[in-house]
C-alpha positions in Angstrom: 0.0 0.0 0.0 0.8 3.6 -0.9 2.0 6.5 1.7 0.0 9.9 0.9 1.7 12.7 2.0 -0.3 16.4 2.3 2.1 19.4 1.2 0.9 23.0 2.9 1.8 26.3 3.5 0.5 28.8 6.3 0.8 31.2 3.9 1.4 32.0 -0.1 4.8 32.7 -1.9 6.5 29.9 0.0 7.4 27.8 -3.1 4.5 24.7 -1.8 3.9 23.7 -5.4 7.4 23.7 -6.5 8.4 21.5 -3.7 5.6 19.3 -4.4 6.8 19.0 -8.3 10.6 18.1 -7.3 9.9 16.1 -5.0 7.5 13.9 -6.8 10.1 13.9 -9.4 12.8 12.9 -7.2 10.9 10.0 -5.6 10.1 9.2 -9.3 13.9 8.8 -9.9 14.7 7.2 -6.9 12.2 4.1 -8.5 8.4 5.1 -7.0 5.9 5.2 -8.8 4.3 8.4 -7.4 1.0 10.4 -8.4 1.1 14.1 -7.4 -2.5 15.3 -6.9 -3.1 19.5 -6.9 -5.6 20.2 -4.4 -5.5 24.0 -5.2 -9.1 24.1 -6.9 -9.5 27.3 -8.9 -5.6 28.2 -8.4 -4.1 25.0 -10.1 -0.3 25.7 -11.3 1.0 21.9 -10.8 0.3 21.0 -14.2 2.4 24.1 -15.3 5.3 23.9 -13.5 5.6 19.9 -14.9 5.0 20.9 -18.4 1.7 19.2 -18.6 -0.7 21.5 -18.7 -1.6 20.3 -22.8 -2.2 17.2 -21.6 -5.2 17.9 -19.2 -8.6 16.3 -19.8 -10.0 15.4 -17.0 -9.4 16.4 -13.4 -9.1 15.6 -9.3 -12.8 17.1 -9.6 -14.2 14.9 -12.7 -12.5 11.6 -10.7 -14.5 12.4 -7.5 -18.2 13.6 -9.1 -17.9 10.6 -11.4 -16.7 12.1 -14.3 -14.5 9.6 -15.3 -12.5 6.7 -14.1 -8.8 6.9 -12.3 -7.2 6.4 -14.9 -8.4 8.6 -17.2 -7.6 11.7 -15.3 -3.6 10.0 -14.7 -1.0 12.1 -17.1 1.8 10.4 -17.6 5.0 12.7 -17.2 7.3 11.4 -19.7 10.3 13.5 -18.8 9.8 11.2 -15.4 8.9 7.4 -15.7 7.0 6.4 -12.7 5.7 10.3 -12.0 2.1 10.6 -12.5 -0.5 14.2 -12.4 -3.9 14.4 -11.5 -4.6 18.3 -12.5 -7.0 20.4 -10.3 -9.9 21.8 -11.4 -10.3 25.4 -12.4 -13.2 26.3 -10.9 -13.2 26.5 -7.0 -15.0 23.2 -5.5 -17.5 25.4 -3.2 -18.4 22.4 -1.3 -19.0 19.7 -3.9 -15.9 17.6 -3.0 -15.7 16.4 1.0 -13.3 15.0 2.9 -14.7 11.8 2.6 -14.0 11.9 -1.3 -10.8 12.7 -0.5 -9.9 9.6 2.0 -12.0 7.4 -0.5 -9.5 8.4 -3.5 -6.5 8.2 -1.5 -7.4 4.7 -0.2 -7.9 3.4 -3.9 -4.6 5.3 -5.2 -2.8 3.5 -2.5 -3.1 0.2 -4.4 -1.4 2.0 -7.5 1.4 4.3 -6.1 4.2 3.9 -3.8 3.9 7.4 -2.7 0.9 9.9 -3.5 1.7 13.7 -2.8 -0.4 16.4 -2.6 -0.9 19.9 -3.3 -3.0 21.7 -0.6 -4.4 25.3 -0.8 -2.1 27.6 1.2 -4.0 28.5 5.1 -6.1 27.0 7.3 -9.6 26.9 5.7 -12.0 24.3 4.3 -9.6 23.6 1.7 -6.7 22.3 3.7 -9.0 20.0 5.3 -9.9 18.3 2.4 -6.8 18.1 1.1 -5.4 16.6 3.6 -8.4 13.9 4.2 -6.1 10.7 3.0 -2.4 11.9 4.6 -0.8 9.8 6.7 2.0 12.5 7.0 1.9 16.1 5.9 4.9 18.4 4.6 4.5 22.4 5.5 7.0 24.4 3.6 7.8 27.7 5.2 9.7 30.8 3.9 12.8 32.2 6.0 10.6 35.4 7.4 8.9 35.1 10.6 5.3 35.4 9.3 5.4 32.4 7.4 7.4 30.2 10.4 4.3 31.4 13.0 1.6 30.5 9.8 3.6 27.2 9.5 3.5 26.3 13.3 -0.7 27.0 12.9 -1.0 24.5 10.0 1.1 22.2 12.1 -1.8 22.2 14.9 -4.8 22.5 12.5 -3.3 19.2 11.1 -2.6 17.5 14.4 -6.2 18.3 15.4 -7.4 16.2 11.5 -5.3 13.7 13.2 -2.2 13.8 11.4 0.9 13.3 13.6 3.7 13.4 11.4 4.4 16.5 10.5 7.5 17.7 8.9 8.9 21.4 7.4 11.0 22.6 4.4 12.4 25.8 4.7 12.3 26.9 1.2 14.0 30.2 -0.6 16.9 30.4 1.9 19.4 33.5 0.8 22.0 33.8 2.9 23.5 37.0 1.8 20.2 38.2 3.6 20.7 36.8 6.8 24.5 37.7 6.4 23.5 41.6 5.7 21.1 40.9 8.6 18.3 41.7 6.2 16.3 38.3 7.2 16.4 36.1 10.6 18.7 33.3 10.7 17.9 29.7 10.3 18.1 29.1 14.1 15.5 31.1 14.7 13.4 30.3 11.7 13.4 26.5 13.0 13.5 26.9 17.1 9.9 25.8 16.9 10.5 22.5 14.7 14.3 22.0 14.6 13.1 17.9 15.4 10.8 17.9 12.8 13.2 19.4 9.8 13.4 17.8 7.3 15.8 20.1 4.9 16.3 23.4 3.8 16.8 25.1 0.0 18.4 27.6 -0.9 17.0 30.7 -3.0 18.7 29.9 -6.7 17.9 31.4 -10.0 17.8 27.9 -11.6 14.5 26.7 -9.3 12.3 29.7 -10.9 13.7 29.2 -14.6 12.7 25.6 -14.4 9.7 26.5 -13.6 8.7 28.6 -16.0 10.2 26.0 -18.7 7.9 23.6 -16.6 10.9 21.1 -15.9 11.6 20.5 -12.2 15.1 21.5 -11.6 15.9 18.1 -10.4 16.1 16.7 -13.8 19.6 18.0 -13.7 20.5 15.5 -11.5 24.1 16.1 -10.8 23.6 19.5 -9.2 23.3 20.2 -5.2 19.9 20.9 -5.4 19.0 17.8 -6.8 21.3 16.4 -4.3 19.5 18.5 -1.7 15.8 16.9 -2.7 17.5 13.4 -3.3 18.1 13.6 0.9 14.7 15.3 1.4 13.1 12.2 0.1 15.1 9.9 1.8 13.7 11.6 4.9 10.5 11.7 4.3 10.6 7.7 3.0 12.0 7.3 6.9 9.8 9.5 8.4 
């Protein structure tokens, strides 16, 4: 059975979604065969930043209201074999998907995927709940600014209280010329509050936001030290 793993942010502008495409690529590598799921109804951007935004039919939404089938709303990433996307809807789901669709879907993925990851909404509302219905483990990605580490330890108890206990945190879009001009808090003090549960940090680089806008996860150069970086991000969240 499969492992489905919630991706959040407190707030927006952390870099959730590109975290959730390199890392479903990077598990894809590493030999899973792993779906990412965007959850983001009416702000979908994960079929953008893999390139596959042609390719979508059907979506998360169609699967749920019976639509369509499963597999007709899987999209094969061919720059990835074993990486899978099931596109959000564009229209905002206003109440017509539950969390009970949710854990129903996840529980059938599971017999299909090693590892299904998904993209939540940013915050706390309705959204995140669903999203997070089928998660056995959740991932909040935080920014290095102190707003976004307090809206990260919020989504950490909002998902305790669904009954999620592993939680885990990327700090994401690290510059350290900032912290060394003293223009942004150091890492220390980003992390005081979940320094047990870290699970990596990445650093701000030029490269992340050209891949995506060329819709290629940056790991796909493989012999760099961010791919490196996400390589022992997985690995953690594997053990976790």
């Amino acid at each position: 059975m499969g492992k489905v793993i919630v991706v959040a942010s407190g707030k927006g502008g952390t870099g959730k979604t590109t975290m959730v495409a390199n890392l479903g690529a990077t598990l894809a590598m590493e030999g899973y065969r792993t779906l990412v799921i965007d959850m983001d109804m009416g702000l979908r951007n994960l079929d953008l930043y893999l390139g596959l935004e042609s390719n979508v039919v059907y979506d998360v939404s169609d699967v749920m209201n019976g639509v369509c089938r499963i597999k007709q709303a899987l999209i094969k990433d061919k720059s990835f074999p074993g990486l899978y996307l099931m596109a959000a809807s564009p229209k905002k789901a206003d109440g017509e998907i539950t969390p009970l669709h949710m854990k129903v879907l996840c529980e059938k993925l599971k017999e299909q995927f090693d590892y299904i990851i998904v993209d939540g909404p940013a915050g706390i509302d309705d959204g995140l709940a669903v999203a997070s219905a089928g998660a056995e483990m959740a991932v909040v990605v935080v920014s290095p600014d102190y707003a976004a580490a307090r809206d990260g330890e919020m989504v950490r108890l909002v998902l305790k209280e669904m009954g999620i206990e592993k939680v885990g945190f990327i700090v994401n879009k690290l510059n350290m010329e900032m912290i060394r001009k003293g223009f942004a808090p150091d890492v220390s003090e980003i992390v005081r509050g979940f320094q047990r549960e870290l699970l990596g940090v990445i650093q701000s680089d030029e490269n992340i936001s050209i891949s995506t806008n060329l819709g290629v996860p940056v790991v796909f150069m493989r012999e760099t030290y961010i791919a490196d970086n996400f390589r022992k991000i997985s690995r953690r969240i594997a053990e976790y």
